[in-house]
C-alpha positions in Angstrom: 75.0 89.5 81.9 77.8 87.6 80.0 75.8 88.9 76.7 76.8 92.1 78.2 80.4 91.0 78.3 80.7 89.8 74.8 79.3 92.8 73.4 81.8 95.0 75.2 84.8 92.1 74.1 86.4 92.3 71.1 87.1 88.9 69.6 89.2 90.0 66.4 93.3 89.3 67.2 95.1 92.6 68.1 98.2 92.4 65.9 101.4 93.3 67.9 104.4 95.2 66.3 106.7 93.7 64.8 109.6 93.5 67.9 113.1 93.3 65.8 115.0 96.3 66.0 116.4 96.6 62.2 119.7 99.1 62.3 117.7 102.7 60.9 120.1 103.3 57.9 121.8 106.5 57.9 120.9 107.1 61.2 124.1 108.3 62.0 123.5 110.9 59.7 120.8 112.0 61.5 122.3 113.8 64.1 121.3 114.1 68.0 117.5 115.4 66.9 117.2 112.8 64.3 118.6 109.4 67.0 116.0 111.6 69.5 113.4 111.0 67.5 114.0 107.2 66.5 114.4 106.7 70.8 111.0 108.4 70.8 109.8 106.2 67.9 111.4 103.3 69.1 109.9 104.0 72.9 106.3 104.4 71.1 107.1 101.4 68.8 107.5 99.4 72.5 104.4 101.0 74.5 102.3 100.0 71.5 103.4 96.2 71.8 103.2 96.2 75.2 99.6 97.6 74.9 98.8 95.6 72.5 100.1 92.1 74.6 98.1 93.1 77.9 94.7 93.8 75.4 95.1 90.3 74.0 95.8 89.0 77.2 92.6 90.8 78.8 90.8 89.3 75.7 91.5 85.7 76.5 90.9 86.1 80.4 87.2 87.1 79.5 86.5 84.4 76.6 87.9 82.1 79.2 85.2 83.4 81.8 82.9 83.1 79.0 83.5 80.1 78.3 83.6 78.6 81.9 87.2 77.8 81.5 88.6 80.2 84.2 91.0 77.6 86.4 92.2 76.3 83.1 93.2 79.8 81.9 94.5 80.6 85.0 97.0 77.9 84.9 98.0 78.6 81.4 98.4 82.1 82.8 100.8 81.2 85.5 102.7 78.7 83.2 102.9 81.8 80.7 104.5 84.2 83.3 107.1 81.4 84.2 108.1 81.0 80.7 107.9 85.1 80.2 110.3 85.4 83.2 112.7 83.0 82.3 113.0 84.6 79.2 113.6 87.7 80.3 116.3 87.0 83.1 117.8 84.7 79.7 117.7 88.2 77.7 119.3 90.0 80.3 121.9 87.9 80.5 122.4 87.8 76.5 122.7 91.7 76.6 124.6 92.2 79.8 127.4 89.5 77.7 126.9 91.6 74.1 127.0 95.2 75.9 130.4 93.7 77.9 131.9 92.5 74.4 130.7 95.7 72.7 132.3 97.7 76.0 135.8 95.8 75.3 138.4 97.8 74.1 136.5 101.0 74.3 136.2 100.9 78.0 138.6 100.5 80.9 136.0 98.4 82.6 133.9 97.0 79.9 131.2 95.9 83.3 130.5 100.0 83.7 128.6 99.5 80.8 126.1 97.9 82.8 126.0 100.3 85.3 125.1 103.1 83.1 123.1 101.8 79.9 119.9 100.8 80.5 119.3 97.3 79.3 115.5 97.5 78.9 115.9 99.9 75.7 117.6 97.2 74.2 115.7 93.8 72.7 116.5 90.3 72.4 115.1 88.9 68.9 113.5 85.6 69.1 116.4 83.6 68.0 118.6 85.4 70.3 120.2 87.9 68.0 120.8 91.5 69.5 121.1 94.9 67.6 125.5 95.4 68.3 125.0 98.6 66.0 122.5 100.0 68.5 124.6 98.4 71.7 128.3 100.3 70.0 126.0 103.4 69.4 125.0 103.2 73.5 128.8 102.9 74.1 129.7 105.8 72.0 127.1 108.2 73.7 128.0 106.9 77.1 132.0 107.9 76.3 130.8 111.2 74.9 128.8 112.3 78.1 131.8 110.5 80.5 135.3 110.3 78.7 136.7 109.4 82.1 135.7 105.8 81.4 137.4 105.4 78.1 139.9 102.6 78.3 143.8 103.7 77.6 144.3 103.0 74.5 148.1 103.7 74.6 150.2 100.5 74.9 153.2 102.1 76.7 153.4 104.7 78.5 157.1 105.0 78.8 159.8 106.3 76.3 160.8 104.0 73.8 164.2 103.6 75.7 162.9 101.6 78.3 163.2 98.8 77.5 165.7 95.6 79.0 169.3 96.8 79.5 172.7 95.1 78.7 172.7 92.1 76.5 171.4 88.5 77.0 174.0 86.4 76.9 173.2 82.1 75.4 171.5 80.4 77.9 173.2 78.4 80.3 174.1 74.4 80.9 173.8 73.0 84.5 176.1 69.7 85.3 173.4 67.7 85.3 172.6 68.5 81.2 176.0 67.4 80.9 175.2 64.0 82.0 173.3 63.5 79.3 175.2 64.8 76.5 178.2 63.5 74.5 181.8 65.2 74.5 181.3 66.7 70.7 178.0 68.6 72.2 179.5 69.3 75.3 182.8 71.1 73.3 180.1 73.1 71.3 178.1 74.6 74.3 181.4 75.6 75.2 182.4 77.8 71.8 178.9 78.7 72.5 179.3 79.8 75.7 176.7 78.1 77.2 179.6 76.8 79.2 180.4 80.2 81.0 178.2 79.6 84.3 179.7 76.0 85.3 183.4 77.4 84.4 183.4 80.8 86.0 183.6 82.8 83.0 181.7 85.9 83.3 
């Protein structure tokens, strides 16, 4: 029986993908059909890894059973899936922060980003490093299907007369800064006017 197993196993290492998203150049250029296609590639790129991740995995569950080494394994397993989880809910949160900062500026809630760009077509590199080309892009195509969330980018929206009316006198003295000052700087507050308040002089 377990000769059965190892003939149906294959024992050679199923490469994985490379995982870093490099910025395609020119692929603005492209156009709509050309990003469509790099999604689709880029979709394909990701069901490959993933495919290839659960083969090897399948792999070392059944060298483990052949090997009598299933409880081992089976910790190793759960230990892998904490680490895996951890990471992802780590990657999440690295994204969620870049897609806010890429969102800043060009939306009036830079959080709706979240709510309408899916995080999982985005990746985390290995030293934590995310694609902001490919985030800004997202952005873009989310303001072009819904301008409605495109921050204001006028400061003012009042005519340019607006603005404070009558003058601003010098700032004024109280009676208790006098206190502390000596007649020569109390006579020049008073050419300056800083006087006026305390003397009745409007």
């Amino acid at each position: 029986m377990s000769e059965e197993i190892v003939d149906a196993v294959d024992t050679e290492l199923v490469e994985a993908p490379a995982e870093v998203e490099a910025p395609i150049e020119g692929a603005e250029a492209l156009g709509d059909p050309g990003k469509k296609a790099l999604d689709t590639m880029k979709a394909e790129r990701k069901a490959a890894t993933d495919r290839a991740k659960a083969a090897e995995a399948e792999r070392d569950a059944l060298k483990a059973q052949l090997e009598g080494r299933e409880a081992e394994h089976a910790k190793e397993q759960e230990r892998q899936a904490a680490k895996d989880e951890a990471l992802a809910a780590a990657n999440k949160r690295i994204l969620s922060a870049e897609l806010r900062a890429a969102a800043k500026g060009k939306l009036a809630d830079p959080t709706d980003a979240g709510l309408y760009i899916d995080l999982n077509e985005f990746e985390v590199s290995d030293d934590g490093d995310v694609n902001s080309d490919s985030l800004r892009e997202a952005i873009d195509d989310l303001l072009a299907r819904k301008p409605h969330l495109a921050a204001d980018t006028r400061l003012f929206s009042g005519a340019a007369d607006q603005g404070a009316k009558g003058t601003s006198g010098p700032s004024q003295l109280r009676e208790a800064d006098l206190d502390s000052m000596s007649v020569a700087e109390i006579n020049q507050a008073r050419r300056d006017g800083r006087l006026n308040k305390i003397l009745g002089i409007s």
